[in-house]
ZAPAMI-324348 format. One record per residue: x, y, z of N, C-alpha, C in turn. Coordinates in Angstrom, 1 decimal. Layout:
N
<vexnu n_east="X" n_north="Y" n_up="Z" ca_east="X" ca_north="Y" ca_up="Z" c_east="X" c_north="Y" c_up="Z"/>
...
END
This chain:
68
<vexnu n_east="-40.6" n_north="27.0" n_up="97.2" ca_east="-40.3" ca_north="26.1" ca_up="96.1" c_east="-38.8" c_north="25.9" c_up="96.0"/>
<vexnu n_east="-38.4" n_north="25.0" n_up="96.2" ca_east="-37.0" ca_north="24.5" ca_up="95.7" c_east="-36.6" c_north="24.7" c_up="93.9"/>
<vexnu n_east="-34.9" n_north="24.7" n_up="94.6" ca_east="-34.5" ca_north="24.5" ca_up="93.2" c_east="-34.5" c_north="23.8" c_up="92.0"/>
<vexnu n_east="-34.8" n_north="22.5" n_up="92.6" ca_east="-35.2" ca_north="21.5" ca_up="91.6" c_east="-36.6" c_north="21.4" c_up="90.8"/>
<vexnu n_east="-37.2" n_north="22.4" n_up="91.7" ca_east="-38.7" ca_north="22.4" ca_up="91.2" c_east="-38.7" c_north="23.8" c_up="89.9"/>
<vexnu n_east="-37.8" n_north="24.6" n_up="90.5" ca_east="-38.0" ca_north="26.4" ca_up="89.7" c_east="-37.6" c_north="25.4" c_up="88.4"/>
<vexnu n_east="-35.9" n_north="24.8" n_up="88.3" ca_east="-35.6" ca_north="24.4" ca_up="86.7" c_east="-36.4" c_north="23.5" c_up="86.2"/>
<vexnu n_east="-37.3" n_north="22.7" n_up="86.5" ca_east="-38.4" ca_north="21.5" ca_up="86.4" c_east="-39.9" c_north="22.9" c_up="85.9"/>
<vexnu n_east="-40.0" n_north="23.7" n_up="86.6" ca_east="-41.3" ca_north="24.7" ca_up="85.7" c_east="-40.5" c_north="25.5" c_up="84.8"/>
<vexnu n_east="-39.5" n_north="26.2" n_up="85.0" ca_east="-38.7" ca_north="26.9" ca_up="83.8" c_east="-38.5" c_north="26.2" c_up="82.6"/>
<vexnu n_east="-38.0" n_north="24.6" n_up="82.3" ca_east="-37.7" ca_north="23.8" ca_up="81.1" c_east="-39.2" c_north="23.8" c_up="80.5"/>
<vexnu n_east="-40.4" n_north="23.8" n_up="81.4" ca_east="-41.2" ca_north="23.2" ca_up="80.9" c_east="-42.2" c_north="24.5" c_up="80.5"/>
<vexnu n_east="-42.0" n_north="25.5" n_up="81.0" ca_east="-42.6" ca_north="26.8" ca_up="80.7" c_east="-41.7" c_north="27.5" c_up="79.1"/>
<vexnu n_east="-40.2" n_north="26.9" n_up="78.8" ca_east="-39.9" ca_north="27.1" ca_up="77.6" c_east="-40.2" c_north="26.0" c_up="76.7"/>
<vexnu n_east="-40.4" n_north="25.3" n_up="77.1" ca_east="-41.1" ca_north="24.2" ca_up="75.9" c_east="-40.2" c_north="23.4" c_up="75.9"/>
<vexnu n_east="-39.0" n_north="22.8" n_up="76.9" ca_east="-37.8" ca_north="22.2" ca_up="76.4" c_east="-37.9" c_north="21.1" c_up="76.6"/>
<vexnu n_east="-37.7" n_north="20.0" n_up="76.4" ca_east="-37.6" ca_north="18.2" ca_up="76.9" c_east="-36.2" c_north="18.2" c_up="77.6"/>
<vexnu n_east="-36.4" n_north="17.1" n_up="78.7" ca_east="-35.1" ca_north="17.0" ca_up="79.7" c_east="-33.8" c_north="16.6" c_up="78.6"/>
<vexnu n_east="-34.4" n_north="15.9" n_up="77.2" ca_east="-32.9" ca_north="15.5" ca_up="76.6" c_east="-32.4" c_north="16.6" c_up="75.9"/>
<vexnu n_east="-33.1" n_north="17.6" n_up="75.9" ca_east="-33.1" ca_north="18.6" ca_up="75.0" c_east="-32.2" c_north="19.9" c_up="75.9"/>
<vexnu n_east="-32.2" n_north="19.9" n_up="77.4" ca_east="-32.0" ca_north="20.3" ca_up="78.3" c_east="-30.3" c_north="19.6" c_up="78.5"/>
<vexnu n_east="-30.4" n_north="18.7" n_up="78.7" ca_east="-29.1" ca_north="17.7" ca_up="78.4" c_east="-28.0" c_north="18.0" c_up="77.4"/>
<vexnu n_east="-29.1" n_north="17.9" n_up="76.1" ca_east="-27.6" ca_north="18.1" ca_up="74.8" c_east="-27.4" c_north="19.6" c_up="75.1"/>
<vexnu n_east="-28.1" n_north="20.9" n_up="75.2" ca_east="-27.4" ca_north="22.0" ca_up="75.4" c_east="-26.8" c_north="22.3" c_up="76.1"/>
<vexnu n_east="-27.2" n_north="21.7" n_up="77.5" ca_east="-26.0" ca_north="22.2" ca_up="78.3" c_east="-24.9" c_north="21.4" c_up="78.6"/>
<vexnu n_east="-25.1" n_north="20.0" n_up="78.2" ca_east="-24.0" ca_north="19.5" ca_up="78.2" c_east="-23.9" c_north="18.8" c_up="79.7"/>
<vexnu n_east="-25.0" n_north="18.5" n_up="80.2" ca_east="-25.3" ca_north="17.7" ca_up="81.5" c_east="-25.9" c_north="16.5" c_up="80.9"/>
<vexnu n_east="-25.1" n_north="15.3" n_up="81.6" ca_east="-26.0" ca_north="13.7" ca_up="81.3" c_east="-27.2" c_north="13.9" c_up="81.4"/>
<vexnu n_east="-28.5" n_north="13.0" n_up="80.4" ca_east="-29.8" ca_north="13.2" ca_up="80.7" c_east="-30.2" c_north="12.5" c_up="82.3"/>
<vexnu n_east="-29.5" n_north="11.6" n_up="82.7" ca_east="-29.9" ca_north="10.9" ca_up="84.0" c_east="-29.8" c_north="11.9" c_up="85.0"/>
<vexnu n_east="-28.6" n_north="13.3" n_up="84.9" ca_east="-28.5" ca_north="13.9" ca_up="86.0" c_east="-30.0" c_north="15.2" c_up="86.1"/>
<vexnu n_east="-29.7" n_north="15.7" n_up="84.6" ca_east="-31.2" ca_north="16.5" ca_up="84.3" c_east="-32.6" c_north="15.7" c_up="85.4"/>
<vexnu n_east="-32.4" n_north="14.8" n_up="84.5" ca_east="-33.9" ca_north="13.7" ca_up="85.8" c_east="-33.5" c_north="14.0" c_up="87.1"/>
<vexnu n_east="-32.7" n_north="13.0" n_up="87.8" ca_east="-32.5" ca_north="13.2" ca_up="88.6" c_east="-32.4" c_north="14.7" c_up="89.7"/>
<vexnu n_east="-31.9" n_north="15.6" n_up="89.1" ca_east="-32.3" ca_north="17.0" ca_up="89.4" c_east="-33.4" c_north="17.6" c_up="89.8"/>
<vexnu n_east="-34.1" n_north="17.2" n_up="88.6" ca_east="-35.4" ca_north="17.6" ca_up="88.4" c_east="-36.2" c_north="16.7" c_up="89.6"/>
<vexnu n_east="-36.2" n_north="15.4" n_up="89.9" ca_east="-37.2" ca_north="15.0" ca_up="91.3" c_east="-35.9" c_north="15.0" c_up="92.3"/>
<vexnu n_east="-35.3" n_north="15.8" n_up="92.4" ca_east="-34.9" ca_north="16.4" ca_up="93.7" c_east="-34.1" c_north="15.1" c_up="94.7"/>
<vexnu n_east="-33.1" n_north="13.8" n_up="93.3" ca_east="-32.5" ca_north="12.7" ca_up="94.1" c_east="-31.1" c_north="13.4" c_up="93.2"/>
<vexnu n_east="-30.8" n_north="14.3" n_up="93.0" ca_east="-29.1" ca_north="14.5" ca_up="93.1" c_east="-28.9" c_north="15.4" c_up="93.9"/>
<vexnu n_east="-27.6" n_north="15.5" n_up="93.6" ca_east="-26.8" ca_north="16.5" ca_up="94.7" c_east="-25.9" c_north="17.2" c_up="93.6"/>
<vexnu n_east="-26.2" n_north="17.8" n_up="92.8" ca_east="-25.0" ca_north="18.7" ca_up="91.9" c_east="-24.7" c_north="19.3" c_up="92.4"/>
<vexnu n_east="-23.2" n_north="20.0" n_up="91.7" ca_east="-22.5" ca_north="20.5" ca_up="92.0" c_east="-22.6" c_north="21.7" c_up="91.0"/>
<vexnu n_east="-22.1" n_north="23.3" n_up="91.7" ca_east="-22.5" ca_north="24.6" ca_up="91.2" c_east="-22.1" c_north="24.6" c_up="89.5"/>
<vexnu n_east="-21.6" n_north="24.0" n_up="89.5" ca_east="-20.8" ca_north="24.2" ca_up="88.5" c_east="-22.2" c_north="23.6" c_up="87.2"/>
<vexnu n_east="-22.7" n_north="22.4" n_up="87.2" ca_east="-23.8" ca_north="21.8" ca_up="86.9" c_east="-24.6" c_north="22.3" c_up="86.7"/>
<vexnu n_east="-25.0" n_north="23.5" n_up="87.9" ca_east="-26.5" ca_north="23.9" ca_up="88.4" c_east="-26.4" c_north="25.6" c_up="87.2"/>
<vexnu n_east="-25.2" n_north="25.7" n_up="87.4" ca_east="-24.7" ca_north="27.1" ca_up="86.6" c_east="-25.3" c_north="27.0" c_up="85.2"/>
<vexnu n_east="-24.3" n_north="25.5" n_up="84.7" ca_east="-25.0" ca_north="25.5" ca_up="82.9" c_east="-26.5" c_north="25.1" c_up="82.6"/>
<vexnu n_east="-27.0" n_north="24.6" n_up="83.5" ca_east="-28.7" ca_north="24.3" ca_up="83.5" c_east="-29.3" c_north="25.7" c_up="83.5"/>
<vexnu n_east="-29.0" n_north="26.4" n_up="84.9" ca_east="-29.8" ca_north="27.9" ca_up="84.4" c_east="-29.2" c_north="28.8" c_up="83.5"/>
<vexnu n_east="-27.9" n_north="28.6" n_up="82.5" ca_east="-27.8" ca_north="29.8" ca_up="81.6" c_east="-28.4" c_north="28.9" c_up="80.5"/>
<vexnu n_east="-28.8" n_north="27.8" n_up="80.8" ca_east="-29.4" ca_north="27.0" ca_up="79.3" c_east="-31.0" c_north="27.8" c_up="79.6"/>
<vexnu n_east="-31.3" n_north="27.6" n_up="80.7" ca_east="-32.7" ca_north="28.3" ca_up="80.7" c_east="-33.2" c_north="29.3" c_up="81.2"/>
<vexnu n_east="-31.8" n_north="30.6" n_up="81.3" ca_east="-31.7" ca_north="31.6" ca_up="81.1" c_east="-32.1" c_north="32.6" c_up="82.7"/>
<vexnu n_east="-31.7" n_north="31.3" n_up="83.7" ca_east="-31.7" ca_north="32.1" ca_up="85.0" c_east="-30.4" c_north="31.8" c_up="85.8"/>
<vexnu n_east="-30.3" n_north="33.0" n_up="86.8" ca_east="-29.0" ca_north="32.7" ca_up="87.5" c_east="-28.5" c_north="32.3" c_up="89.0"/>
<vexnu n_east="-27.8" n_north="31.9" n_up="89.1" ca_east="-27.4" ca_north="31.4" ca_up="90.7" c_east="-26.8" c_north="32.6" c_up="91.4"/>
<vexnu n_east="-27.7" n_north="32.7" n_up="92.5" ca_east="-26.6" ca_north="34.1" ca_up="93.7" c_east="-26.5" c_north="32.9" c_up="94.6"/>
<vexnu n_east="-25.5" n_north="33.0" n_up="95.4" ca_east="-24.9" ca_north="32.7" ca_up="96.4" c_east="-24.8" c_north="33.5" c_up="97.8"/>
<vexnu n_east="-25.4" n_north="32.7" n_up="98.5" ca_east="-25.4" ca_north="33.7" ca_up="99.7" c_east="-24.9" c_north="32.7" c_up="100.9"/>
<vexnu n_east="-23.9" n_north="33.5" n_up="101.7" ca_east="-23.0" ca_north="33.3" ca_up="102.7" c_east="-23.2" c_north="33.8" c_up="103.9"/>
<vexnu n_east="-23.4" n_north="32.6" n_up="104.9" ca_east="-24.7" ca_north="33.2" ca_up="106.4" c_east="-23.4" c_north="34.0" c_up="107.0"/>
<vexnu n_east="-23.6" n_north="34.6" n_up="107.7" ca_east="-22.4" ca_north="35.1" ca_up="108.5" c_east="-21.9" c_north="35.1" c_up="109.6"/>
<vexnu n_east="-20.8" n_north="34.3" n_up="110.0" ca_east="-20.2" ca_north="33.3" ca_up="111.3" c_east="-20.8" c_north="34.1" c_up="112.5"/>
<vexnu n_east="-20.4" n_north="35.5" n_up="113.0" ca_east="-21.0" ca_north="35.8" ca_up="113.4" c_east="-22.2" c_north="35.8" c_up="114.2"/>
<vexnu n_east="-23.3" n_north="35.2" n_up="113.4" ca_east="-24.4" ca_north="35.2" ca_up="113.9" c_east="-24.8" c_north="33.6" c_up="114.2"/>
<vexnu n_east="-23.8" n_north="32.8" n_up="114.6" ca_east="-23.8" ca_north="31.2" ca_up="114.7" c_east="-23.8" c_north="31.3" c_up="116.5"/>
END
């Protein structure tokens, strides 16, 4: 499952509406949508206030040159 799919069952497993999702975090509702069927490209910073709105977090993981 993709990312866009986990914050798309998490909003909806807390009971939240995408505008509802929007005014708290403070993301446009078009980008919330868009997000959610997997036609944006946000940026971390975006994807950060979406999951502390619904209370999960972003790791980052770095492949390592090495192994290229």
């Amino acid at each position: 499952m993709d990312i866009y799919n986990k914050i798309k069952e998490r909003r909806l497993l807390l009971g939240i509406t995408q505008q509802d999702l929007a005014d708290i975090s403070g993301v446009a509702l078009r980008t919330v949508k868009q997000i959610e069927t997997g036609k944006a490209n946000p940026s971390l910073n975006t994807l950060n206030k979406i999951a502390d709105v619904l209370g999960m977090s972003l790791n980052l993981s770095i492949k390592n040159l090495d192994n290229l």
